[in-house]
N, C-alpha and C positions, 0 to 999 in steps of 0.2 A: 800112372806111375806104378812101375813094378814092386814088388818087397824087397828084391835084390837093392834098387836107387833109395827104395824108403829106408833102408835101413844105413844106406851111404849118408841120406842126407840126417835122420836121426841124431847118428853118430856125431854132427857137429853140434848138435844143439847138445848133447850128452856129456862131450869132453868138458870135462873140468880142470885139464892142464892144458896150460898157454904151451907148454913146448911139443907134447903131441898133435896141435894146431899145426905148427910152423911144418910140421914135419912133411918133404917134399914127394915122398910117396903116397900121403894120405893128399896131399893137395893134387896130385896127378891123377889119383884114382876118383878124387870128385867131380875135377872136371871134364871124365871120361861120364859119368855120369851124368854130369850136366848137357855135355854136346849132347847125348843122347835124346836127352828130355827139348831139346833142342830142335829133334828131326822128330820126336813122337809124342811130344806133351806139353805144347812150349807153355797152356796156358797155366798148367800144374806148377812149371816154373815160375812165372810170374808171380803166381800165389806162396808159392815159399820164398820166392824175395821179398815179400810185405812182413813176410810171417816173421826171416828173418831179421828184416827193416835195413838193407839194402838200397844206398843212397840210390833214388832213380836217376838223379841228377847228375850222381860221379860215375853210374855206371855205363850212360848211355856217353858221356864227355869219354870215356877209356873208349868205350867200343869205336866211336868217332876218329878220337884220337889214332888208333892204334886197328885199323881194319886188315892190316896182314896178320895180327897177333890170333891165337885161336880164342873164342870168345868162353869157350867153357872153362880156361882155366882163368881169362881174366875175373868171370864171372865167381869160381872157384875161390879165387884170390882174396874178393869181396867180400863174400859170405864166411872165411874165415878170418877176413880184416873185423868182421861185425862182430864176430863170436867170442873176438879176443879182446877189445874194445869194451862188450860188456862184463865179460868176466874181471876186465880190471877193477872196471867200474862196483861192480859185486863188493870185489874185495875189500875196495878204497872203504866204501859204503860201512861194510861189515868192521872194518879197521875203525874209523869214525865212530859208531858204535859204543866197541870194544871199551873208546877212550871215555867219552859219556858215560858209559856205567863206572868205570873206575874212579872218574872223577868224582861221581853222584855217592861211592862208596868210599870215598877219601873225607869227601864234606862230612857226611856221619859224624865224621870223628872229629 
């Protein structure tokens, strides 16, 4: 994997706004990235779909499904379905929390 793709794929694991995820140029430009790694890295790929944790299951059922579609952006699609998914989960997490301490500082009193 080149520093040009490492730092494409990086950037997903970096973002910490779900709406610069969604965003249709960044998702175009990763999976120009990803065909790549595609034709010259596929096993570098592999190992960032774990890393990501990229359903093996749902990915190979799309590719299946859907073989005229281009796989780097379905692939693309994936890994910022995961990214976004966990960031919720973050949230939700850190939100839950939040409420826990407040409550645990309410009882005090």
């Amino acid at each position: 994997m080149n520093s040009e793709q490492m730092n494409s794929f990086e950037i997903v694991f970096s973002i910490e706004d779900i709406d610069k995820l969604n965003n249709d140029e960044f998702a175009h430009q990763l999976s120009l990235d990803i065909n790549q790694m595609i034709l010259t890295n596929f096993e570098a790929l592999v190992q960032l779909l774990y890393r990501i944790d990229v359903s093996e299951i749902k990915l190979k059922t799309l590719l299946k499904e859907n073989p005229d579609q281009d796989a780097g952006k379905i692939i693309a699609l994936l890994m910022i379905e995961r990214q976004i998914q966990k960031l919720k989960f973050k949230k939700e997490s850190s939100q839950a929390t939040d409420i826990q301490v407040n409550k645990t500082n309410e009882e005090r009193w």
